[in-house]
C-alpha positions in Angstrom: 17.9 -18.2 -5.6 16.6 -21.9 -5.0 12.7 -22.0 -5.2 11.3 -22.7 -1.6 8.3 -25.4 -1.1 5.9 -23.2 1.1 2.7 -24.2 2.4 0.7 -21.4 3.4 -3.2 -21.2 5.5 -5.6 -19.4 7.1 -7.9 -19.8 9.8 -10.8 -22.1 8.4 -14.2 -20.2 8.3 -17.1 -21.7 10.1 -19.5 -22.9 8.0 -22.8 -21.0 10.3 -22.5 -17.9 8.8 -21.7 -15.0 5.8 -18.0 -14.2 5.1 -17.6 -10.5 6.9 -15.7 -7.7 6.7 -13.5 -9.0 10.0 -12.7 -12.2 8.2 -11.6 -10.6 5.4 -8.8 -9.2 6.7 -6.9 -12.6 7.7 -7.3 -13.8 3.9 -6.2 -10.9 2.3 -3.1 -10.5 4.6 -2.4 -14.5 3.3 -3.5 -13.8 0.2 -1.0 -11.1 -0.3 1.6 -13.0 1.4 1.5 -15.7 -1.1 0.7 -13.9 -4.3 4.2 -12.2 -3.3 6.1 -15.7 -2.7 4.6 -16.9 -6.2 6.1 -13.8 -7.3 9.5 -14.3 -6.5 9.7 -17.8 -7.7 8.7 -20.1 -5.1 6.2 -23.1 -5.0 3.7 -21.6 -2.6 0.4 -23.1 -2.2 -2.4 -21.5 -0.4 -5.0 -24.0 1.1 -8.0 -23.3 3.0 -11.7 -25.3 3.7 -14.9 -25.0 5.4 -15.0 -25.5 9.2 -17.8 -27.4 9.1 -18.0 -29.4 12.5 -20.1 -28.6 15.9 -23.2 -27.8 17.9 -23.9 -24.8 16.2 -24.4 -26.0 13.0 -26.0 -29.0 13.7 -28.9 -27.2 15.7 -29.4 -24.3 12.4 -29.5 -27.0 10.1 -32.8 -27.9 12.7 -33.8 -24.3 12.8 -34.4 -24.7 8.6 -35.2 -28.1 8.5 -32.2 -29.3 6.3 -29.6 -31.7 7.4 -26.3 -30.4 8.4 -24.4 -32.1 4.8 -26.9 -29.4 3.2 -26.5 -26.2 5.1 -22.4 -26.9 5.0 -22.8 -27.8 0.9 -24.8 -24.3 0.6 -22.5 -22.3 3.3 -19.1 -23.7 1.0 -20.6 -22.4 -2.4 -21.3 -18.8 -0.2 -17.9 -18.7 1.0 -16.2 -19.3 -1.9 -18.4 -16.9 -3.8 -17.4 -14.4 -1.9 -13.5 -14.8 -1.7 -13.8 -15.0 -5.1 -15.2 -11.5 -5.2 -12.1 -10.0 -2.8 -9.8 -11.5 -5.3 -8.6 -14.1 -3.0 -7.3 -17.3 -4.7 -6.9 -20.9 -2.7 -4.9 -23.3 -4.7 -7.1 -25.8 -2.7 -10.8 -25.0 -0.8 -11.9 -28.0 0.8 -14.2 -29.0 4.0 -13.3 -30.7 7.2 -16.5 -33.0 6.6 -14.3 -35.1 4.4 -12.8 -38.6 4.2 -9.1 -37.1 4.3 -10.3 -35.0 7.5 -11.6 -38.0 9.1 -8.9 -40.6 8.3 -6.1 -38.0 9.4 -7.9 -37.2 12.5 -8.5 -41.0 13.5 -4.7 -41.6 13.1 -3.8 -38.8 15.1 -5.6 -39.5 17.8 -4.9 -43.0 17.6 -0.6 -42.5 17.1 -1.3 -40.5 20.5 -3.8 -42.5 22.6 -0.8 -45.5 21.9 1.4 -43.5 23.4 -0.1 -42.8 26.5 -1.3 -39.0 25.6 -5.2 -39.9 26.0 -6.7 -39.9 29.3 -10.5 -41.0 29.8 -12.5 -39.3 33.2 -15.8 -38.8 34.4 -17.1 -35.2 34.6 -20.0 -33.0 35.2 -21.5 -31.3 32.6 -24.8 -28.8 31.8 -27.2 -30.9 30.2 -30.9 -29.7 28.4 -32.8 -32.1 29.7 -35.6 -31.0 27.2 -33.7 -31.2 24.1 -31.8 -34.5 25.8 -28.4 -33.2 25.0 -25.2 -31.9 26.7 -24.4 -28.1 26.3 -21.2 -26.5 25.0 -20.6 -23.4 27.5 -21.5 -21.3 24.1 -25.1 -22.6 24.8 -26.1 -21.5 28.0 -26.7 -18.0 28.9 -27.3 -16.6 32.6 -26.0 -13.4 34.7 -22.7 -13.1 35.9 -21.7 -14.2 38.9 -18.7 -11.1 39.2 -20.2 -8.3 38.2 -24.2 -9.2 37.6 -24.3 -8.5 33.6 -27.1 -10.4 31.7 -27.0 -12.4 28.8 -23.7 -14.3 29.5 -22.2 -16.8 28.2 -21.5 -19.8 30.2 -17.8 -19.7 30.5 -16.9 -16.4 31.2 -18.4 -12.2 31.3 -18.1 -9.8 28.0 -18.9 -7.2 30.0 -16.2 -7.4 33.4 -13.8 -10.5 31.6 -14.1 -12.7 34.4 -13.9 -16.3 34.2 -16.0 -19.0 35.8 -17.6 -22.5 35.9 -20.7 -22.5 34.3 -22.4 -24.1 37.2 -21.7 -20.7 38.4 -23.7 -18.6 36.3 -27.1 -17.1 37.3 -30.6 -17.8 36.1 -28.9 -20.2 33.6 -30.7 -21.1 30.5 -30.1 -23.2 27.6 -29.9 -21.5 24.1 -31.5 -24.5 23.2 -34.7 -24.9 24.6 -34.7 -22.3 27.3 -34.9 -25.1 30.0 -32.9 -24.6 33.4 -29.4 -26.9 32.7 -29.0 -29.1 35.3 -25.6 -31.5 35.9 -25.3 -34.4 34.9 -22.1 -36.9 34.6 -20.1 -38.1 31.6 -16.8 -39.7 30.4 -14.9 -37.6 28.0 -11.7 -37.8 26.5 -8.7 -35.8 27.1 -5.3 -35.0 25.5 -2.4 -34.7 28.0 -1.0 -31.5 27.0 1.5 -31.1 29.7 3.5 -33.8 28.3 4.6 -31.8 25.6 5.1 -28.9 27.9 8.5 -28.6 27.3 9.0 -29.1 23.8 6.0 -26.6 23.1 7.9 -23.8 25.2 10.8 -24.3 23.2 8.6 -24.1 19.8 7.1 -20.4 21.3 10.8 -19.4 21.9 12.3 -20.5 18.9 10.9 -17.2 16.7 8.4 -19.2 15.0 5.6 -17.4 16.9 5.5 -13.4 17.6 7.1 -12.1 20.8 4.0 -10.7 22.0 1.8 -13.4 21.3 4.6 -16.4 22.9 4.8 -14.1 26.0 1.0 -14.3 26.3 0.5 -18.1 25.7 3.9 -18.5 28.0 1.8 -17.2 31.0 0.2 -21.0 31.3 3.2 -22.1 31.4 3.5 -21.1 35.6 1.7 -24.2 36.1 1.2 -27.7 35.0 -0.7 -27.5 31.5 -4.4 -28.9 31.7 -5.3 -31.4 29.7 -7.6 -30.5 27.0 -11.0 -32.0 26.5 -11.5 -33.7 23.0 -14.7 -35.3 23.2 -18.3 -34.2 23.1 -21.7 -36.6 23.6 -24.0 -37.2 21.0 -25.9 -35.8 19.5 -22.9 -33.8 17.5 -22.3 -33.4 14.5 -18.9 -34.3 13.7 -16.5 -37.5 13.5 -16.9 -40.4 15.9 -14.2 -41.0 17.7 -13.2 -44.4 17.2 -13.0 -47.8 19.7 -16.4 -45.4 21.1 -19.6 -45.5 20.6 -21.3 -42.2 21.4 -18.3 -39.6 21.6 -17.5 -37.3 19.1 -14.2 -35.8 18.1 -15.1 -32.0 19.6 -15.0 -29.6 16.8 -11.4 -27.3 17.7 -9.5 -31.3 17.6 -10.6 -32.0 13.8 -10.7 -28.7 12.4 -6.5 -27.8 12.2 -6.3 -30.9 10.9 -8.0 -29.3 8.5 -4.9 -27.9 7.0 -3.5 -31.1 6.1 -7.0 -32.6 5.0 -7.2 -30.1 2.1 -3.5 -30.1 1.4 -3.7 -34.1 1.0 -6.9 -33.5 -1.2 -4.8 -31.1 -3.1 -1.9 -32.8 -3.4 -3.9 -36.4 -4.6 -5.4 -34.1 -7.4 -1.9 -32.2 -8.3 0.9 -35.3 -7.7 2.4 -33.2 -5.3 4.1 -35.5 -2.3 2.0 -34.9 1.0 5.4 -36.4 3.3 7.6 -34.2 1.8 5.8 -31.0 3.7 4.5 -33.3 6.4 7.1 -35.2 7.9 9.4 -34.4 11.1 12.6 -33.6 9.2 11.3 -31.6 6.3 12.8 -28.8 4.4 9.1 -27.3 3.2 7.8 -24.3 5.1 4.1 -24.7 7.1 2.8 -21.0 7.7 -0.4 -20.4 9.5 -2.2 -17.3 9.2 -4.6 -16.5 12.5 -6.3 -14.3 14.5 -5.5 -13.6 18.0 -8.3 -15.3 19.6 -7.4 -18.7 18.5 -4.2 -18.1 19.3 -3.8 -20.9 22.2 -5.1 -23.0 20.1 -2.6 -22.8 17.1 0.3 -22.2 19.7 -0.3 -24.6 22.2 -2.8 -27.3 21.6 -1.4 -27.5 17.7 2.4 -28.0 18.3 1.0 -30.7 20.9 -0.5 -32.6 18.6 1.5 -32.7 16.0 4.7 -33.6 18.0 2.1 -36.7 19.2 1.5 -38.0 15.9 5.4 -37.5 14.3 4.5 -34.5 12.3 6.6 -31.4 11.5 5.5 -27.9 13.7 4.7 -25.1 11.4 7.9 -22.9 10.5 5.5 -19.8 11.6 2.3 -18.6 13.5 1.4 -15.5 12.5 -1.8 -13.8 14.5 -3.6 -10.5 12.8 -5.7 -8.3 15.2 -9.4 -7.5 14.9 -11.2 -5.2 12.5 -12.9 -2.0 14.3 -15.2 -0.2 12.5 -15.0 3.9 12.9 -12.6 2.5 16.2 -15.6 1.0 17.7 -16.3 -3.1 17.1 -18.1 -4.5 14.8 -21.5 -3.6 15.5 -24.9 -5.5 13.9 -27.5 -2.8 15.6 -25.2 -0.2 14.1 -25.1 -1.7 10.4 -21.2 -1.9 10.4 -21.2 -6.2 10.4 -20.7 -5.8 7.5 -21.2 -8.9 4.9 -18.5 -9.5 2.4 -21.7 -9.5 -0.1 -22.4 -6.1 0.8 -19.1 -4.7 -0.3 -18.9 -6.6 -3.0 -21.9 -5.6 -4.7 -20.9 -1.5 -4.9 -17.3 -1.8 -4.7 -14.4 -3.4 -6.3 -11.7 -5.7 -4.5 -8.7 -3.5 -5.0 -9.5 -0.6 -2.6 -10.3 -2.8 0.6 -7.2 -4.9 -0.4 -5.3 -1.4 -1.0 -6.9 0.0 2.5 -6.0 -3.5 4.6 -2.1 -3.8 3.3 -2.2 -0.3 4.3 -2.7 -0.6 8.1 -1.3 -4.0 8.4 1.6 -4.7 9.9 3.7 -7.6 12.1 2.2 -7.4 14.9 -1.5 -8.7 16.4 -2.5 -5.0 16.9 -6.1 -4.1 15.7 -7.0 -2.4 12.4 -9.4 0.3 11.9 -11.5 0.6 8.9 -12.5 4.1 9.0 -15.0 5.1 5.5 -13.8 8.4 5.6 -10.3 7.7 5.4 -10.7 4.9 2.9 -12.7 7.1 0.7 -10.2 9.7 0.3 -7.0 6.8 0.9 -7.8 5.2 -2.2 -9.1 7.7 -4.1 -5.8 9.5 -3.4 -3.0 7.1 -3.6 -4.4 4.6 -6.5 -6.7 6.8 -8.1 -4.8 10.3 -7.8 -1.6 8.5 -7.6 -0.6 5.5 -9.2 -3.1 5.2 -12.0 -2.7 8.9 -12.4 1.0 7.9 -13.7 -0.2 5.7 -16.7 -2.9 7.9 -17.5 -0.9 11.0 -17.7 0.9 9.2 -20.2 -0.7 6.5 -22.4 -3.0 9.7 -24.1 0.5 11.1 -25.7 1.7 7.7 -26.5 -1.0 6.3 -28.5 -2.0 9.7 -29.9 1.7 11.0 -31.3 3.5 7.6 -31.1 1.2 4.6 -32.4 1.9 3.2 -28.3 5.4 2.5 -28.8 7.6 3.6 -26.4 11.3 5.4 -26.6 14.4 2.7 -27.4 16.1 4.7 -24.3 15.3 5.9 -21.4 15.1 9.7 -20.5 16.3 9.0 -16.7 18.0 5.7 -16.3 19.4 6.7 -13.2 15.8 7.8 -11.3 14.9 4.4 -13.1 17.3 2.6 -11.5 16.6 4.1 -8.0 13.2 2.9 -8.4 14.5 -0.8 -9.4 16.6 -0.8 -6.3 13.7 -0.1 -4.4 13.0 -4.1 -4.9 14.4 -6.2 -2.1 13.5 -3.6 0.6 10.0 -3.8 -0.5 10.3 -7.6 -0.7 11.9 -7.9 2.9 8.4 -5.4 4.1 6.4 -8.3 2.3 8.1 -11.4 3.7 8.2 -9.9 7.0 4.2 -8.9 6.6 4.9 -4.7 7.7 2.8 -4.3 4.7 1.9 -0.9 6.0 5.8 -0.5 5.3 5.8 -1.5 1.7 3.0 0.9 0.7 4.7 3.6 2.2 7.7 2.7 0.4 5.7 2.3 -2.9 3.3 5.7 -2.5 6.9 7.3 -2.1 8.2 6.1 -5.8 4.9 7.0 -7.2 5.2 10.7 -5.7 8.6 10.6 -7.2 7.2 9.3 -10.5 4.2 12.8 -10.5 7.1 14.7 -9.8 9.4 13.9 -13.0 5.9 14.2 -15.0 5.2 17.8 -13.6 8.3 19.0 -13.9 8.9 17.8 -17.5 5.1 18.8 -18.4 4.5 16.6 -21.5 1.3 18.7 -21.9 3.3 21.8 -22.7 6.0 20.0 -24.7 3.2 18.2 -26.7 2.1 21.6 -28.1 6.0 22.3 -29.7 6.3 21.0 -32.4 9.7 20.6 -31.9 9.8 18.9 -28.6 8.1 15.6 -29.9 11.3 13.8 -29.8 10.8 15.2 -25.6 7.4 14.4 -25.3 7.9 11.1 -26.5 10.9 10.7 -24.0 9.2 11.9 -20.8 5.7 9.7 -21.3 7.8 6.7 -22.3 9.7 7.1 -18.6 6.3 8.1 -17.1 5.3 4.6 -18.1 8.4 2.9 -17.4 8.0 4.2 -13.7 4.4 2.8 -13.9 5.4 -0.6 -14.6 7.3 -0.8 -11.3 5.3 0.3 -9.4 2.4 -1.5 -10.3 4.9 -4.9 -9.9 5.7 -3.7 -6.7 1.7 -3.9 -6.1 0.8 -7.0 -7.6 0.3 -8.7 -4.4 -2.3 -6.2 -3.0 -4.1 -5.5 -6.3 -3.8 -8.5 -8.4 -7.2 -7.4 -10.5 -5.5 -4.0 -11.1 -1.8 -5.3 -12.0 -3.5 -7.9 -14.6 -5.1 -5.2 -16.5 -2.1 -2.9 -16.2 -0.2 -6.1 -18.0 -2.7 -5.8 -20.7 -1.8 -2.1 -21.2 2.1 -2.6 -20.9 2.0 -5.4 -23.1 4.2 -7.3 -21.3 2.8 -10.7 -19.9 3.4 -11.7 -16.3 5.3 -9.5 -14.1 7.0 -11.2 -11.4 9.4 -9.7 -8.8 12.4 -9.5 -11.4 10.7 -7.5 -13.9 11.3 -4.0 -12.4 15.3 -4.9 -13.0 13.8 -4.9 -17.4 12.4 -1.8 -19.1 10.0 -1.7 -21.8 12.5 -0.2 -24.5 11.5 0.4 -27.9 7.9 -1.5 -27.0 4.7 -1.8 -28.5 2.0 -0.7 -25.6 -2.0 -1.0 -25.9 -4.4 1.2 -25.7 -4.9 2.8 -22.0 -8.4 1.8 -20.4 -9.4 2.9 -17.4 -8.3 1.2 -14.1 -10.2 2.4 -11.3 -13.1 4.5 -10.5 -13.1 7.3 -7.7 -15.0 5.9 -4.6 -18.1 8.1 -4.0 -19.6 8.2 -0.4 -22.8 7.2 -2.2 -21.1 3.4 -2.6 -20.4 3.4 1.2 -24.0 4.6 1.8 -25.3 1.7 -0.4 -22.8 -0.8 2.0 -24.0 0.2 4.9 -27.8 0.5 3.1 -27.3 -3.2 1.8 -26.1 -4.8 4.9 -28.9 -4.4 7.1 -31.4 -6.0 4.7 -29.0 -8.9 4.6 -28.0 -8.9 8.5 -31.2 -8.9 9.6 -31.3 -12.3 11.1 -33.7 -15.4 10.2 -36.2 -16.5 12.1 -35.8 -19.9 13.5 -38.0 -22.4 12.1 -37.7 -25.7 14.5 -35.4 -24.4 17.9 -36.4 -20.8 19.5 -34.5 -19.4 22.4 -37.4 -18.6 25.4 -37.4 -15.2 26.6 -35.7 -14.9 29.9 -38.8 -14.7 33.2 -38.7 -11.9 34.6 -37.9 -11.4 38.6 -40.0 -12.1 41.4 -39.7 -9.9 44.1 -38.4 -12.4 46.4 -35.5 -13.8 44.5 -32.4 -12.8 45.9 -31.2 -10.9 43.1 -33.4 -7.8 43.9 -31.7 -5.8 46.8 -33.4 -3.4 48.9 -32.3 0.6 48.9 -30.3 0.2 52.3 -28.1 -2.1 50.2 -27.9 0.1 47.1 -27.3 3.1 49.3 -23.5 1.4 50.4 -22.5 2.0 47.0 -20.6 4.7 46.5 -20.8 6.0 42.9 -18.5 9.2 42.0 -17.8 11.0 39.2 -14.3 10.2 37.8 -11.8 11.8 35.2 -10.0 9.2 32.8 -6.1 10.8 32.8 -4.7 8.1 31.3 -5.5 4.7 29.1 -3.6 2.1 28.3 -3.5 -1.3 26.2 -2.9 -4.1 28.9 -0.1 -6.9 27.5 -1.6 -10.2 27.3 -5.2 -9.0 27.4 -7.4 -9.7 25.0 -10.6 -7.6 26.7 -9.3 -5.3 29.2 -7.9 -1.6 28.9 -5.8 0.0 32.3 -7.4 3.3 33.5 -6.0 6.1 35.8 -8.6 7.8 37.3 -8.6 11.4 39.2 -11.7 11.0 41.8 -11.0 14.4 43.0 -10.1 14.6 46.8 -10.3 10.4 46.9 -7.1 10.9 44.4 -5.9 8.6 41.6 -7.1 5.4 41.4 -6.2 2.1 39.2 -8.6 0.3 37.2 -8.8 -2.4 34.9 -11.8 -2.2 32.8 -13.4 -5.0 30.0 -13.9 -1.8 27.4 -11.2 -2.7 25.5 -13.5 -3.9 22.4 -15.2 -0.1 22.5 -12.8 1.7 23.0 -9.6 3.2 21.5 -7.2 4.0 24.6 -6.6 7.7 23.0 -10.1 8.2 22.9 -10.6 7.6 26.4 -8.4 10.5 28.1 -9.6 13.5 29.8 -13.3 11.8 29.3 -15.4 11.7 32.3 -17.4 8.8 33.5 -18.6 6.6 36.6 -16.7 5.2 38.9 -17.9 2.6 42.1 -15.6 4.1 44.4 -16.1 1.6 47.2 -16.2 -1.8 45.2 -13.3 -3.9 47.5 -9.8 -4.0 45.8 -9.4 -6.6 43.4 -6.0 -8.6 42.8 -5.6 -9.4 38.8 -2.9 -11.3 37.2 -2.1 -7.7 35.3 -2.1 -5.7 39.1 -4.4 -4.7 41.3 -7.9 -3.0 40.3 -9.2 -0.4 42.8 -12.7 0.6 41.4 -15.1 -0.5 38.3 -16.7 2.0 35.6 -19.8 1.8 34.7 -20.8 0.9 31.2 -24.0 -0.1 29.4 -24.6 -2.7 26.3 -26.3 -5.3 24.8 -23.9 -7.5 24.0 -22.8 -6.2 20.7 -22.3 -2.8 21.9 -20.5 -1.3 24.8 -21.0 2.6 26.0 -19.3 4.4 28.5 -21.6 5.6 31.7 -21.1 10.0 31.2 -22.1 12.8 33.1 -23.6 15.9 32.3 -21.3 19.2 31.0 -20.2 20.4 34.7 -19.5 17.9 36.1 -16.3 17.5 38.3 -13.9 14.5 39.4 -15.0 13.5 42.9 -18.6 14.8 42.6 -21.0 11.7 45.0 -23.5 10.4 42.6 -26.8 10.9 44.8 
């Protein structure tokens, strides 16, 4: 097999906050996906840096009084601390505040302002006219136009999903200072997507992306393409953008370029050729790692670029879902944010590794970290499992044998089945069904308890005359092992190096299951892994509320939001509040809606009203399973609403505070249809 040149990333983390438990779930899925190419032989580099462009850390490096070049230098060290910790290894870690970063972005804009892609207008945008700057939509907050929800942001509704201008938003203030935004004009910069339109629609059909996520992106594709804004006004920290003299690259333009930024570092420090990965026509693989939400991004504005500035598109695109906690999101007034720190500090890498290859698969679909069902995963599979094997074993071994194992084996042909097990479980890797391979794996090592309790060394141990048996059946026991834990390298690297240290036998790589350890000198067994007890999850949880709780600003404070006067026209009178028609409503079915990233589909049974259809922005809360035969609130009389996913004939009612999201419920008793009065 001829070694393949593989360049493998993932999504850069921003360099405003901790490494999480969310994160974590993109790196290890690369991490494993490249451990595994290394594996088999190939040249595979993983490369990664610190996103470290933007508003929002510009205005925290205010908050503590420290420039931005500080906060990012601390924020790198942090990150890398903590990957570290999960057993996730970069060939490169950079930082897109670098001169590679800025001389690769300058060219690329510059190879595709000459040929025509660049456009320059005049627009109107929110400006702070205390803190004298221009706001990203992130910055301002306000009510909703749609549905009325506070706390906003200022580009589209967390609680109902619409989208709007930000002009549009209610009782806007800047995050900033607090000041009302007004409008204000500017010339940006923009990238003409649309003239790439077609060659990008052949890149999502061409396999490199998944089905699910090119059918998604491909809904933009109706109309022309807009062209995508690439400037921001100073103040910013960031690049300047050059032939200007107060415009700023905007962060999402100089941060894929990342990729290539750290690579080139990497390859000026390792004499590896940068144009042989980069250029149009080459034979090197590009894989991105992502999540779902920058999906556009890495599908559409990426492949854009690129083609403007001659470079290759990446050979594949490959978005994860989100990480739910107990089903529900992420939640920082629940404790279950949880900091990579805070794992790290009562637990070991190799269970969340274990737990995450275990529920990942192919597809964008969201993982679940449930503690109960980690607690006794791991504890079962690599602790009553697969470290069970060697254990079993290695006391016989080194107590009747001096660790050396039998010059045959007792069952070459259950050996061999185990051996052959090899490129289904690679083709489960390559393909990232992860979830796959572990099944495939926990299967063997069921097989491999099996032979040992049927054989029971511990009763052959005690006749004298079956040594030459005992011997036999712990020497297989152990052969068994060693595939196995091969077969897990990728997922449990820390695990699979001590293991090596046991067997003796240096590096295992993807062709060692195919060579047994016959007449072989072992070492002495040490203990792999420890049981997880619920006290280390109670420590977690314990830990990461001292270190979420968040910092008091020291320079910019966000102003409370005034309260309402009775005469603005947000307060309505009873006669209007009477109209609405609240009922109660019985949830009969729930669904996952294709292409949306917020929104679950709900049939609801109002009683003698019927069924009706409703699209609701739970979808972050709420597991669709969950959902069914669940009462709630329905507004019964709220006009029809026409969708791009069908036509919405209602709205639940649901309560948060912008982390969390809950379900309006009645009381026991009551029934579908009942007038809420």
């Amino acid at each position: 097999m001829t070694p393949r040149k593989i360049l493998v990333t993932s999504a850069l983390p921003y360099a405003n906050g901790p490494i999480h438990l969310g994160h974590l779930v993109e790196y290890v899925q690369t991490d494993i996906w490249a451990r595994f190419q290394r594996m088999r032989g190939h040249d595979c580099y993983y490369i990664c840096a610190d996103d470290a462009h933007g508003t929002p850390i510009m205005l925290r490096a205010q908050q503590e009084g420290i420039s931005p070049q500080q906060l990012i230098d601390a924020m790198t060290i942090e990150h890398q601390a903590d990957f570290a910790a999960l057993d996730i290894h970069f060939d490169n870690y950079h930082s897109t505040h670098s001169d590679e970063n800025r001389q690769l972005a300058e060219s690329i804009y510059l190879a595709a302002k000459a040929k025509g892609h660049i456009d320059s207008r005049t627009i109107q945008q929110a400006y702070d006219e205390e803190a004298g700057m221009f706001l990203p939509d992130r910055f301002i907050r306000g009510e909703c136009p749609k549905c009325g929800a506070d706390d906003q942001y200022g580009d589209n509704c967390e609680a109902c999903g619409a989208t709007y201008e930000t002009t549009e938003l209610v009782n806007a203030q800047s995050v900033v200072s607090g000041a009302t935004p007004v409008s204000k004009e500017t010339e940006h910069l923009f990238f003409k997507v649309n003239d790439f339109k077609e060659s990008i629609e052949t890149y999502l059909n061409s396999g490199a992306v998944q089905k699910e996520v090119a059918n998604k992106i491909s809904e933009w594709f109706d109309e022309d393409l807009k062209a995508w804004d690439i400037s921001r006004d100073e103040p910013y920290w960031g690049f300047k953008i050059p032939e200007t003299e107060d415009k700023y690259f905007y962060v999402w333009l100089d941060a894929p370029i990342g990729y290539l930024a750290s690579f080139k570092n990497f390859c000026a420090k390792s004499g590896i050729d940068f144009d042989e990965f980069w250029k149009p026509d080459s034979t090197a693989e590009v894989h991105h790692f992502i999540g779902k939400d920058i999906a556009y991004f890495h599908t559409l504005f990426w492949p854009a670029l690129l083609t403007a500035a001659d470079l290759r598109l990446p050979t594949g695109i490959y978005c994860h879902g989100f990480l739910t906690i107990d089903s529900k999101k992420m939640s920082k007034s629940r404790g279950t944010f949880i900091q990579a720190k805070s794992y790290s500090k009562h637990l070991d890498a190799s269970p969340l590794r274990y737990y995450y290859a275990a529920k990942l698969s192919h597809s964008a679909d969201d993982i679940d970290l449930n503690f109960a069902d980690f607690t006794q995963r791991v504890n079962s599979d690599l602790v009553g499992k697969v470290v069970n094997i060697a254990s079993r074993c290695a006391g016989f071994i080194k107590k009747r044998f001096n660790n050396r194992l039998t010059a045959e084996l007792a069952d070459p042909v259950l050996q061999q089945n185990f051996a052959d097990k090899a490129e289904a479980i690679a083709e489960y890797y390559e393909s990232r069904r992860y979830g796959h391979a572990i099944r495939e794996i926990m299967g063997l090592a069921d097989l491999a308890n099996q032979y040992i309790d049927e054989k029971k060394p511990w009763l052959l141990a005690k006749d004298p005359d079956q040594s030459e048996a005992t011997h036999a059946v712990c020497s297989q026991g152990i052969n068994f092992y060693k595939i196995i834990i091969t077969y897990l390298k990728p997922v449990i690297p820390a695990i699979a190096t001590q293991s090596e240290v046991f067997l003796n036998t240096g590096d295992l790589n993807w062709s060692s299951v195919s060579s047994p350890l016959l007449d072989h000198q072992v070492n002495t067994f040490k203990p792999l892994i420890k049981r997880i007890e619920s006290t280390s999850i109670d420590n977690i949880l314990a830990d990461n509320k001292q270190v979420a709780k968040p910092a008091k600003a020291k320079a910019v404070q966000k102003k409370k939001v005034k309260p309402l006067k009775d005469n603005e026209n947000n307060i309505i009178n009873f006669d209007d509040f009477a109209k609405v028609d609240l009922r109660i409503a019985k949830i009969i079915k729930a669904e996952q809606v294709e292409g949306a990233d917020k929104l679950l589909q709900l049939t609801v049974d109002l009683g003698e009203m019927g069924e009706r259809n409703i699209f609701a922005g739970i979808k972050s809360a709420y597991e669709p399973s969950a959902l069914e035969g669940k009462l709630t609130i329905v507004v019964a009389n709220l006009a029809a609403r026409k969708m791009r996913f069908g036509l919405s004939e209602g709205m639940v009612l649901a309560a948060g505070d912008g982390n969390d999201l809950y379900l309006m419920s009645p009381d026991e008793g009551a029934k579908p249809g009942m007038k809420i009065s």
